[in-house]
LUMDODREN-382500 format. One record per atom (N, C-alpha, C, O): residue in three letters; atom name; x, y, z. Coordinates in Angstrom, 1 decimal. Each point is the difference from the previous one (the first is absolute). Layout:
LUMDODREN-382500
 type atom     px     py     pz
  ALA   CA      X      Y      Z
...
***
This chain:
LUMDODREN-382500
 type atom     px     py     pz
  UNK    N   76.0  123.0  119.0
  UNK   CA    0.3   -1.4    0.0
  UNK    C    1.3   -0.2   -0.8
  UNK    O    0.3    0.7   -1.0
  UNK    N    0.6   -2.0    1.5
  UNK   CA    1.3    0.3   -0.7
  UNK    C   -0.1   -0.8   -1.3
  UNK    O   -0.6   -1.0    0.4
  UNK    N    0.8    1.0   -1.8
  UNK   CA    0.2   -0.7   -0.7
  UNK    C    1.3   -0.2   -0.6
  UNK    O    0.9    0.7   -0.5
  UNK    N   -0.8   -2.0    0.6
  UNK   CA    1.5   -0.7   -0.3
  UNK    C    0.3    0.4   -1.4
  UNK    O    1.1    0.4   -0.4
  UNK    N   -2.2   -0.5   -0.4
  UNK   CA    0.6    0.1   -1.5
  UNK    C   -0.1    1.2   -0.1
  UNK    O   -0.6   -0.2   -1.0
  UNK    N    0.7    1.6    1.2
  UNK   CA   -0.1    0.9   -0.3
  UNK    C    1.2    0.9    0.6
  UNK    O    0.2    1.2   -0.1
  UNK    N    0.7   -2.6    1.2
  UNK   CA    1.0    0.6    0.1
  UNK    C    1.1    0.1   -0.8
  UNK    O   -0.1   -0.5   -1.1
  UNK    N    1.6    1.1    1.5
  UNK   CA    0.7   -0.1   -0.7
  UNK    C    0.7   -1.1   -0.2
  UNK    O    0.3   -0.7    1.0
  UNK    N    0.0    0.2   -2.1
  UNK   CA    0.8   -1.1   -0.2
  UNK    C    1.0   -0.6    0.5
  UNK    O    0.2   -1.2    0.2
  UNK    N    0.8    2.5    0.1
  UNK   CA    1.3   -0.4    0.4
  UNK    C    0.0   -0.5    1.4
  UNK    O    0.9   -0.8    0.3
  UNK    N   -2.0    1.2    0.7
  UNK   CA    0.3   -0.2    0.9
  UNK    C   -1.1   -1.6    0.5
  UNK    O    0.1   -0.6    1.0
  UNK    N   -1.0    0.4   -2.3
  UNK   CA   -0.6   -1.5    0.2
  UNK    C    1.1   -0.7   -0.2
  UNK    O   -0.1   -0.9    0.8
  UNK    N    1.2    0.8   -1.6
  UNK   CA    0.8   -1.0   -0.2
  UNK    C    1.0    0.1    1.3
  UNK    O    0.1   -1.0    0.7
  UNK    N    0.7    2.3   -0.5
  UNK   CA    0.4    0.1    1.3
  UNK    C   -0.7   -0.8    1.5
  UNK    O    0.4   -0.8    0.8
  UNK    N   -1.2    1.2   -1.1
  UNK   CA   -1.0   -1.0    1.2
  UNK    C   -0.1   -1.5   -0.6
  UNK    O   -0.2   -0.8    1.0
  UNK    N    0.2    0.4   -1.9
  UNK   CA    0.5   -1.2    0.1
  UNK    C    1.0   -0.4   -0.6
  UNK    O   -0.2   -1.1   -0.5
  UNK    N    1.5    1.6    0.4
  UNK   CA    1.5   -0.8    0.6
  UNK    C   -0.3   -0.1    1.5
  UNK    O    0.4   -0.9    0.8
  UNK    N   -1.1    1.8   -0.4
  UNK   CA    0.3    0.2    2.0
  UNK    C   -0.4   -1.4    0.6
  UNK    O    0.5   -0.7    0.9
  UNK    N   -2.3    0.4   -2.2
  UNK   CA    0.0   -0.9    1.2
  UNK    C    0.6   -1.6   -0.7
  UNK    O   -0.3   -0.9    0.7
  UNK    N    1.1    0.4   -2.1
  UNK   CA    1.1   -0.4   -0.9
  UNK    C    1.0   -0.8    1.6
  UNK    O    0.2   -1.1    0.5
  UNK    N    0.2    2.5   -0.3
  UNK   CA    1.3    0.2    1.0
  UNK    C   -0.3   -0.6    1.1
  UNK    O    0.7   -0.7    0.6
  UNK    N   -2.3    1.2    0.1
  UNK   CA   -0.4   -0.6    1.3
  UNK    C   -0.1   -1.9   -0.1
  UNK    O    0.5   -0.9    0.8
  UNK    N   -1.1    0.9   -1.8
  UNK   CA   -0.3   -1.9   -0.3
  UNK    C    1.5   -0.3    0.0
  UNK    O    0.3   -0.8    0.9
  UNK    N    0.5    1.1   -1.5
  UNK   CA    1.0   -0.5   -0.3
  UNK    C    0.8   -0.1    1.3
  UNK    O    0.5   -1.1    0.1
  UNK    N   -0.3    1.9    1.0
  UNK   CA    0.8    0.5    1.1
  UNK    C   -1.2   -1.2    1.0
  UNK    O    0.5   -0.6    0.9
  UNK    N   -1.6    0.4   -1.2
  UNK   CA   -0.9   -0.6    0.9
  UNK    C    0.4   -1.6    0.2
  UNK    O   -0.1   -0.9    0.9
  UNK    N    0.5    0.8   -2.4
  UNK   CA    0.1   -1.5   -0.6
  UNK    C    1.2   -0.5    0.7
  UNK    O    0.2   -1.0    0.7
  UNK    N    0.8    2.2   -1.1
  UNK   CA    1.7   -0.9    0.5
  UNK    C    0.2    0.5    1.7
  UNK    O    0.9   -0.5    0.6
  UNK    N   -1.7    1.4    0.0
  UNK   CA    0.0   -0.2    1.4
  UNK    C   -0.9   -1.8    0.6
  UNK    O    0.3   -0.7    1.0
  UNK    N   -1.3    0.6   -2.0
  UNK   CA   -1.0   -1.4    0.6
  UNK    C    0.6   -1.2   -0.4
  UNK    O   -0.2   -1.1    0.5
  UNK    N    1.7    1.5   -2.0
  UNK   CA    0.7   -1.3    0.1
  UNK    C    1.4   -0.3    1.4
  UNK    O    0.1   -1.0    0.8
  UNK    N    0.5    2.0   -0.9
  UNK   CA    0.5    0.3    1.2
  UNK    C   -0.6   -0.6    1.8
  UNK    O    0.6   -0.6    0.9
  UNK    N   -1.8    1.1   -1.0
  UNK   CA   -0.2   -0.6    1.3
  UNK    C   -0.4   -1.5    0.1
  UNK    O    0.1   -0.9    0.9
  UNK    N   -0.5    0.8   -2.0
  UNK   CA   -0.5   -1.8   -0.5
  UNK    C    1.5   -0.8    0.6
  UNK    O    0.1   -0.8    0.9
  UNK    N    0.7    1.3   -1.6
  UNK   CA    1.4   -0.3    0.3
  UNK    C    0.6   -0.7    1.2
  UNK    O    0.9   -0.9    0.0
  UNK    N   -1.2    1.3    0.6
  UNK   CA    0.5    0.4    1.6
  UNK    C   -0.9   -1.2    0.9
  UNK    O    0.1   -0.1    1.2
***
């Protein structure tokens, strides 16, 4: 079974700038089409 905390760190934080980056890219594509 996988456990989150027992992973490595660098790549829990890595994994979240990714999903940081996704919200962010989600947000100014949903202002964008608001736009229009």
């Amino acid at each position: 079974m996988y456990d989150p905390l027992d992973d490595d760190q660098e790549e829990v934080e890595g994994f979240h700038d990714f999903l940081q980056e996704m919200l962010s890219l989600m947000a100014t594509v949903g202002r964008e089409v608001c736009t229009y």
